[in-house]
C-alpha positions as a LaTeX table, in Angstrom:
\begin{tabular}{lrrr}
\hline
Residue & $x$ (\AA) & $y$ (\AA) & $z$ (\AA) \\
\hline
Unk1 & $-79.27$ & 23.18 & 18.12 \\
Unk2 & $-80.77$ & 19.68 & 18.10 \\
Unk3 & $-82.25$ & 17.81 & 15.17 \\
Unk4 & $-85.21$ & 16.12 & 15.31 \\
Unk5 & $-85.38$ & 12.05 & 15.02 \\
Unk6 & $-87.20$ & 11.57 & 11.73 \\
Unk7 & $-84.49$ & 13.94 & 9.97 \\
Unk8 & $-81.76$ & 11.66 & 11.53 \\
Unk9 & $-83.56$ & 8.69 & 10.83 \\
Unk10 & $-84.58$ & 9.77 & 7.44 \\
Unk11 & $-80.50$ & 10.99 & 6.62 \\
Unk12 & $-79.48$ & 7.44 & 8.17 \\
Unk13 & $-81.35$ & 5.68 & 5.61 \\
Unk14 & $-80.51$ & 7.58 & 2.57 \\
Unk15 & $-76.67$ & 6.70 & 3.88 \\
Unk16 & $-77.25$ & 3.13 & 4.10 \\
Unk17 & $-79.24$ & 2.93 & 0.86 \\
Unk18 & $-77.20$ & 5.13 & $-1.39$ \\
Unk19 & $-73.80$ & 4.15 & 0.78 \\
Unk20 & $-74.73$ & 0.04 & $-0.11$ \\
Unk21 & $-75.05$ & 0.93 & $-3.69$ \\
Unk22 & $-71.42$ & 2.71 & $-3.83$ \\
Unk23 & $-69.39$ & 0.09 & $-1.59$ \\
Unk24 & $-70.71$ & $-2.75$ & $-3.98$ \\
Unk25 & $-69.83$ & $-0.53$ & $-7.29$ \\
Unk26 & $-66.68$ & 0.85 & $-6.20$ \\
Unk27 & $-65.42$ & $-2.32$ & $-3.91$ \\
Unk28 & $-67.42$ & $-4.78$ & $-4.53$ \\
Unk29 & $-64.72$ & $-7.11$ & $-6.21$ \\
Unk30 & $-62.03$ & $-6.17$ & $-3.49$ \\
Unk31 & $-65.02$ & $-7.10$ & $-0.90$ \\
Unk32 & $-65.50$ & $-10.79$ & $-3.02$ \\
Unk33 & $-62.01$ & $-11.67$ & $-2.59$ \\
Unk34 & $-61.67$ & $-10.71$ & 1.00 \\
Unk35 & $-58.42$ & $-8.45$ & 0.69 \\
Unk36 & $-59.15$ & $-5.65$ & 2.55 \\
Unk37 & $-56.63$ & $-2.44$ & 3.77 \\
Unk38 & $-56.61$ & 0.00 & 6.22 \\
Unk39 & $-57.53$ & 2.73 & 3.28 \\
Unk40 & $-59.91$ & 0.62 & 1.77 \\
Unk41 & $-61.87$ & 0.73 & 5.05 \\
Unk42 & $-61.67$ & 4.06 & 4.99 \\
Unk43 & $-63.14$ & 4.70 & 1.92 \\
Unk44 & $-65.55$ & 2.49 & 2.80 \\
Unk45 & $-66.77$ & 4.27 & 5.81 \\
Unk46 & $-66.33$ & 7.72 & 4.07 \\
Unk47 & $-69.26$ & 5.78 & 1.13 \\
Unk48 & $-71.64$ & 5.45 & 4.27 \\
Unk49 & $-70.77$ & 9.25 & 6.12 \\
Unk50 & $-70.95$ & 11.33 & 3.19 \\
Unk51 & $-74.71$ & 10.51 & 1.91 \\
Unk52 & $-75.16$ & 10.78 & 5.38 \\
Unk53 & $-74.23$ & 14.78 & 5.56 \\
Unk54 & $-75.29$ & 15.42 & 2.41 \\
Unk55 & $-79.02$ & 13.70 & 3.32 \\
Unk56 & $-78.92$ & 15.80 & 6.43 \\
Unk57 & $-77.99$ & 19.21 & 5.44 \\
Unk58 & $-80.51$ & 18.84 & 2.58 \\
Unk59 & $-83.38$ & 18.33 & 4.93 \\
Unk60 & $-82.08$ & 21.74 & 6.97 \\
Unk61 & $-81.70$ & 23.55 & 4.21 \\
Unk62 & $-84.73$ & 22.67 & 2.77 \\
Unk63 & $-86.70$ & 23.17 & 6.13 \\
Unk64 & $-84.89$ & 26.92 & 6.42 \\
Unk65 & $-85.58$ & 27.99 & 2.60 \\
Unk66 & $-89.51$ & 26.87 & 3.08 \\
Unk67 & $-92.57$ & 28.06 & 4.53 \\
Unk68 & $-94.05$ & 25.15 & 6.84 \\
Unk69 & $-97.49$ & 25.62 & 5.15 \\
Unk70 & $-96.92$ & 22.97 & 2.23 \\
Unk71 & $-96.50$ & 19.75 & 4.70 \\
Unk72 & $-93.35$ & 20.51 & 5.44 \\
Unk73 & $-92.18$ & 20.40 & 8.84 \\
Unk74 & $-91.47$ & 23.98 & 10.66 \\
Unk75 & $-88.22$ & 24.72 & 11.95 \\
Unk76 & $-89.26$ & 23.77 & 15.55 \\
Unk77 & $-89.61$ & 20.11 & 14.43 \\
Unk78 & $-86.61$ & 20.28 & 12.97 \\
Unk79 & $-84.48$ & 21.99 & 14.90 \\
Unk80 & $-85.87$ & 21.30 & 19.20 \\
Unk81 & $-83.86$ & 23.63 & 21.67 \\
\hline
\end{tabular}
């Protein structure tokens, strides 16, 4: 099962959006001062990853649960394979 670009491209830029906004409210002062760990990376990468899946397996369920005659896009342009 392959998902279409825009989805991808659409989930990639809800992560970097909403995953910005959490680094700088839940690291931002650990960022200013430059002291940085192995965990703290981590959690940082786990800020950008998990809007990421969410963003993604909203759009599939959403595509799944609705009929494509409301704009939405069908399955097949979802889902290509």
């Amino acid at each position: 099962m392959n998902v279409s670009h825009n989805v991808l491209i659409k989930a990639m830029l809800v992560s970097l959006v909403v995953g910005t906004a959490l680094v700088l409210i839940n690291h931002g002062d650990i960022l200013s001062v430059r002291y940085i760990t192995l965990t703290r990376i981590t959690q940082i990468i786990l800020c950008y990853v998990v809007p990421f899946a969410v963003s993604l397996y909203s759009q599939i369920t959403a595509v799944q649960q609705k009929p494509s005659d409301k704009g939405m896009p069908s399955k097949e342009d979802i889902f290509r394979g």
